[in-house]
Steps between C-alpha positions, in 0.01 A plus 500: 500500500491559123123750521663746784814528292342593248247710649794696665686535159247641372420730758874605464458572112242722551658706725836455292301637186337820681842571653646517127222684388348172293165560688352732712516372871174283491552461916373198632400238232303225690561212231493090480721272380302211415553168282351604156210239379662481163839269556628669173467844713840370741513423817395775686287825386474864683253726395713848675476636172122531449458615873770754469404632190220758569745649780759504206296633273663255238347179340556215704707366208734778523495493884633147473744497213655798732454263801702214318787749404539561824431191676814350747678172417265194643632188555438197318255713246574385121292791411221814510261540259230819448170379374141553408400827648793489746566238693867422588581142476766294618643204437692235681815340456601223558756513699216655737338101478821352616454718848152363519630143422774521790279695753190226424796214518678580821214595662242270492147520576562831700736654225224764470395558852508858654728559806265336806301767708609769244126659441191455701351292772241383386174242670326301246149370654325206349300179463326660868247285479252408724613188782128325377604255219755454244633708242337508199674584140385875561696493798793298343547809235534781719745232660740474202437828385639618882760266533651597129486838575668461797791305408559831190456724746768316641719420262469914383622579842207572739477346825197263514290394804183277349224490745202271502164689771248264592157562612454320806271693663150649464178358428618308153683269776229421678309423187807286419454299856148493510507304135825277613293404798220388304673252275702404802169369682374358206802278486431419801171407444314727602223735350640842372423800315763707291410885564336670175777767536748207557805347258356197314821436298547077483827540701323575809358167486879349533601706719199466714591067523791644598429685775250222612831245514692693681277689740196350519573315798589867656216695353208283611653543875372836432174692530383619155579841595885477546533276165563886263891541653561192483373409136634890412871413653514159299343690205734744472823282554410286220395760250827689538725097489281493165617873362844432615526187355370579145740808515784266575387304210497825236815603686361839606699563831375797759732712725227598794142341524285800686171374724249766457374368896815623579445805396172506707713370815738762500221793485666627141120522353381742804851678446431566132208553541580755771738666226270545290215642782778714609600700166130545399417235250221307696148628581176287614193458352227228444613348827843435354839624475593654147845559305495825319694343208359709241704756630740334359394432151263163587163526339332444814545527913541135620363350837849449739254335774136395469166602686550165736889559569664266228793611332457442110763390304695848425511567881788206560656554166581907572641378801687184343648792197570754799753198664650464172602860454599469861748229349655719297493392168553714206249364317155278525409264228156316610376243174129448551216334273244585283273521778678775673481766233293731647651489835832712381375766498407547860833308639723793309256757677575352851885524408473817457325549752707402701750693419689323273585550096206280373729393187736320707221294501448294168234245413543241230125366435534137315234395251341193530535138365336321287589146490457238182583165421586449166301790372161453732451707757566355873145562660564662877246644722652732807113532636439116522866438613600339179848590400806411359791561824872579368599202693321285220639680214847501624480114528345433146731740328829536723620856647716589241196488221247665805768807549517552130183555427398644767735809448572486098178726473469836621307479845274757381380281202233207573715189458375147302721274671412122308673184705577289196675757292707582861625119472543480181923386439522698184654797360184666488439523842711798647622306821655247338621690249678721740636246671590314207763726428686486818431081458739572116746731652593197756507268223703741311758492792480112544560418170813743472639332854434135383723607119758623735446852379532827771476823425743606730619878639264737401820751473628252196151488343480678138167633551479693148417144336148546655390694172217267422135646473372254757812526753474901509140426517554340815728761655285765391231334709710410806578905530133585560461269801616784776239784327255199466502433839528929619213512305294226584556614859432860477202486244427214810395239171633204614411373134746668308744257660334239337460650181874518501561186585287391167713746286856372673414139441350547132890665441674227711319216289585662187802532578495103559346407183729693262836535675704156606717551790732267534674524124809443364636837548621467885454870510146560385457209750607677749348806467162297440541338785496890711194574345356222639621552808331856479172358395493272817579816717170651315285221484572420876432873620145510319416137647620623835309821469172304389566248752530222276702194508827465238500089409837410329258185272159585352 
């Protein structure tokens, strides 16, 4: 609320002191109000005055002390300040912190929520990996870092559809079957060979006893030849009960799961395909059919359909991107891995196309992992099939610990993600420290119940005793949750969130240490006792919005 009243305040002045003669008309003055860096600056800081000034042909000192003369009444602002060169600063007062108290209060975790459905629709794509295995921590961070940003895309009023597409078809499948069927025969004593292009990951060897307990009776009714759809049907039901289950476990729910052999079964490759024939963006050569995506800004043309008729991978996903637009949604979010870098390139050069605005189309890449214990590096090999699977880490640390890390750092940044400091029960690890202060705010509230001591109508509650550093700490923090979370959405850094959290819980547990709530003034009690109440409403947003559990006992 507070930066676009402001902003249009200023605005006013401006055109307040050309009408009186003050200033020349400067015309449209594209400025920011922004929190300054210093505290001792105020609250808020606009900088209208330096990007007016040329168009004034004043100082931008004198542009804003003429700005201030003429600025409207705000309310809840104590005061305005000119400094430095020429920023305009403003200050709070508090009577604007008991509106953030009562709004945090009586509205509780969604006290800051946009109207539902008020912006964009919006399909976040993620985790999409492969039906072959289990997840591994790679995949578990573009899962937290999708399902975080979904819920503030959410929460700032976008509607949210998260899709998971799996690859179940093509020749990665049939590598997939081929090496399935191997251990399966093994276990069932007989001789076997895993293909050289094959998954060797120790997992297969599981699942492959497995598939010889439950089907071995069936398969060895067959002839060698018919074993592949079998083994390949099997393989592909309990890869996907593995990815469902671990996401179930990091609590990373999906709206629509997509089968890319569906998209083969419906003819929507040939169609986009087609498309693209038919507008002039396809040619031949080599034996194979070409994409002319430099046309389009990529650095080179890519091959749509090889020499012997395969489709490579970018032929199913134009088509899979073409059914999205098809779905109409606003807006495409797709989180990918490290891996898939290069590939962005020519996916934004199909969009387009295709027809379509390629920046409706936006594509997170996450960094990778690197795991430690205790300091020492956790030793993982994707080529041999050694690696750590988010499953694992989930059960040695617990969810809430795997989500925090997992999205605390920027997903552009390389993450060092050590177990032991994750279940560490300290203040110094972030989790706990979070959650600690939701664990003290219920404490604050039993102990206040069990002396008999309510803070009772809010209406009644003399709010101007909150003068303490520490208690207008708190409130200060509790007002930036709603452009935490706009933010965090738009700038789509899921991070932030958690950053905030850090800052809102360093306040609330300040707050703890230096200001006793239940006292024997039954007024400061009382008006304690609110704040506390808004610093549950705030500390069970962020949780909610990170996805992480509030325990009343640490």
């Amino acid at each position: 609320m507070f930066p676009s009243a402001i902003h249009e305040a200023v605005a006013a002045a401006l055109r307040s002191a050309a009408a009186a003669g003050d200033l020349p008309d400067p015309g449209e003055v594209a400025f920011v109000v922004e929190r300054p860096r210093d505290r001792s600056h105020g609250d808020w800081a606009a900088n209208a005055a330096l990007v007016a000034a040329r168009a004034a042909r004043r100082s931008p000192r004198e542009v804003a002390e003429a700005v201030v003369r003429h600025l409207p009444p705000i309310a809840h602002l104590e005061r305005v300040e000119v400094a430095g060169p020429g920023f305009i600063n403003f200050t709070l007062a508090p009577s604007w912190y008991a509106v953030v108290l009562a709004r945090a209060a009586r509205g509780g975790a969604d006290h800051a929520r946009a109207p539902a459905g008020s912006r964009e629709r919006v399909q976040v794509e993620f985790v999409s990996s492969n039906p072959n295995g289990p997840l591994h921590i790679g995949h578990g961070r573009g899962g937290v870092v999708g399902d975080v940003l979904s819920r503030l895309l959410d929460y700032a009023g976008h509607r949210v559809e998260r899709e998971y597409y799996y690859n179940d078809a093509g020749a990665q499948m049939g590598r997939f079957a081929a090496s399935l069927e191997a251990r399966c025969r093994r276990a069932l004593g007989e001789e076997a060979a895993v293909p050289e292009d094959g998954y060797h990951g120790a997992y297969l060897e599981a699942w492959g006893r497995e598939l010889a307990e439950e089907m071995g009776g069936t398969l060895r009714s067959l002839p060698a030849a018919e074993w592949e759809p079998v083994v390949l049907r099997w393989g592909l039901a309990r890869a996907m009960q593995d990815i469902e289950e671990t996401l179930a476990l990091a609590r990373i729910p999906f709206d629509a799961w997509f089968s890319e052999a569906d998209l083969h079964r419906r003819g929507e490759v040939e169609e986009a395909i087609g498309l693209l024939e038919a507008n002039g963006h396809v040619y031949r050569a080599e034996g194979a059919l070409w994409f002319r995506s430099t046309d389009f800004g990529d650095e080179k043309d890519r091959v749509l359909v090889t020499g012997d008729g395969r489709y490579t991978y970018l032929a199913p996903d134009v088509a899979y991107h073409l059914d999205k637009f098809r779905r109409g949604f606003d807006r495409l979010i797709n989180i990918w891995g490290a891996d898939h870098h290069g590939y962005v390139p020519r996916l934004k050069a199909a969009v387009a196309a295709l027809g379509f605005d390629p920046d409706r189309l936006e594509l997170i890449i996450t960094q990778m992992v690197n795991l430690f214990r205790s300091g020492e590096p956790v030793r993982m090999s994707t080529r041999a099939g050694e690696f750590v699977t988010f499953r694992r880490v989930i059960e040695e640390v617990g969810a809430d610990a795997a989500r925090y890390y997992l999205v605390a750092v920027s997903p552009d940044t390389t993450l060092n993600f050590d177990l032991e400091e994750a279940k560490r029960r300290s203040m110094e690890n972030p989790v706990y420290y979070l959650q600690y202060a939701y664990a003290r705010v219920r404490s604050l509230q039993g102990f206040a119940a069990a002396q008999g001591v309510e803070r009772g109508p809010l209406e009644e509650a003399d709010l101007s005793l909150l003068r303490d550093p520490a208690e207008v700490e708190v409130l200060k923090q509790a007002d930036r949750l709603g452009e935490e979370v706009a933010e965090a959405a738009a700038r789509r850094a899921p991070h932030r969130i958690a950053a905030y959290g850090q800052d809102f819980a360093a306040a609330f547990h300040k707050f703890y240490t230096d200001c006793r709530v239940v006292t024997e003034d039954p007024a400061l009690s009382r008006a304690r006792l609110w704040l506390v109440a808004a610093a549950e409403s705030v500390l069970l947003a962020v949780l909610g919005l990170l996805g992480i559990s509030a325990p009343e006992h640490m």
